[in-house]
C-alpha positions as CSV (number, residue, x, y, z in Angstrom):
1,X,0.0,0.0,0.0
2,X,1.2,3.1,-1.3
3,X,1.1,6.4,1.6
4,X,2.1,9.0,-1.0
5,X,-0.1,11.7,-1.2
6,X,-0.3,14.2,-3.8
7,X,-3.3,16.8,-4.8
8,X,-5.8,14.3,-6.7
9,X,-5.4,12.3,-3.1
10,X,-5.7,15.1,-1.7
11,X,-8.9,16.2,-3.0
12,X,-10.5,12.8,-2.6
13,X,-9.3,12.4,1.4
14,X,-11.0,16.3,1.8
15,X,-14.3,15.0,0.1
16,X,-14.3,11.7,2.5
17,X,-13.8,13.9,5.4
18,X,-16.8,16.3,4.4
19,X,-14.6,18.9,4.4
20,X,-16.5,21.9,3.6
21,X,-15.6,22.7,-0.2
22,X,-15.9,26.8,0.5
23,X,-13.6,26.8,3.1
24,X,-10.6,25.5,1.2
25,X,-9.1,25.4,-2.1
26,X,-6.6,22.9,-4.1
27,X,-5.0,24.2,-7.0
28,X,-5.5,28.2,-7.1
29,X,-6.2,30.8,-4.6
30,X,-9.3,31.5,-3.1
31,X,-10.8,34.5,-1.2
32,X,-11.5,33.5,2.2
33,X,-10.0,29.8,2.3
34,X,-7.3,28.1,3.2
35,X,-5.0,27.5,-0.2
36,X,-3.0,25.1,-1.6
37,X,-1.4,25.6,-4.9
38,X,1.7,25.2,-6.8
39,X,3.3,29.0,-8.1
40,X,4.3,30.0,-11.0
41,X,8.2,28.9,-10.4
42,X,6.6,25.2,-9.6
43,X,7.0,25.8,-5.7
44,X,3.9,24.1,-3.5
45,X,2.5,26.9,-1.3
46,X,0.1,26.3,1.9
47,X,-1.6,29.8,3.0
48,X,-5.2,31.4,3.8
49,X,-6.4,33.9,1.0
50,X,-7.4,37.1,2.3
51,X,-8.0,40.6,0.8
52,X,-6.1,39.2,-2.5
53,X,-3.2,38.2,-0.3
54,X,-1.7,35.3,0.8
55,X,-1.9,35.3,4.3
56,X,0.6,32.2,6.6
57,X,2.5,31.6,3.8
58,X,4.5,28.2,3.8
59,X,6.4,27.5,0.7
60,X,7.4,23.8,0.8
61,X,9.5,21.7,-2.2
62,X,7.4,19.0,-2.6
63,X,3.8,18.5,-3.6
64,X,3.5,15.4,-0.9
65,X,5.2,17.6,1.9
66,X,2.5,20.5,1.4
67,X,-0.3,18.0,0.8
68,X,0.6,16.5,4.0
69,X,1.0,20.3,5.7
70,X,-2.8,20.9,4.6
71,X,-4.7,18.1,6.0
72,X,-2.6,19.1,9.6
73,X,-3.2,22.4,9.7
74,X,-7.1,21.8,8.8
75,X,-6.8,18.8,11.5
76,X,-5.4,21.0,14.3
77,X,-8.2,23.6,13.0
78,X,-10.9,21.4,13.9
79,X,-9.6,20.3,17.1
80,X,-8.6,23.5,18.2
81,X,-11.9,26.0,17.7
């Protein structure tokens, strides 16, 4: 069994979870949600789109490691509100 992650898991693991699809965004930026997408010099960035910026920005090198960033960061969201 293969653990790799990567943004088609991604989405699939965020629909199983009934993660509320207005409150993120995979792939592009979003107003009001927290992001993940990969730039336009092929880095992955994790961040929350706010005001057209890009608000706790984390720029990873690896789809997997910001796939992986994402799904904590919405964890720890939930169990910390």
């Amino acid at each position: 069994m293969s653990y790799f992650i990567n943004i088609d898991k991604l989405t699939t693991r965020l629909a199983r979870a009934h993660v509320d699809p207005r409150l993120v965004s995979v792939g592009s930026y979003a107003e009001g949600c927290y992001c993940i997408a990969q730039n336009e010099n092929g880095v992955w960035e994790t961040f929350i789109g706010e005001r057209s910026e890009k608000f706790e920005l984390k720029v990873w090198n690896s789809e997997e490691d910001a796939c992986v960033a994402f799904l904590g960061y919405l964890a720890w969201t939930e169990w910390h509100d």
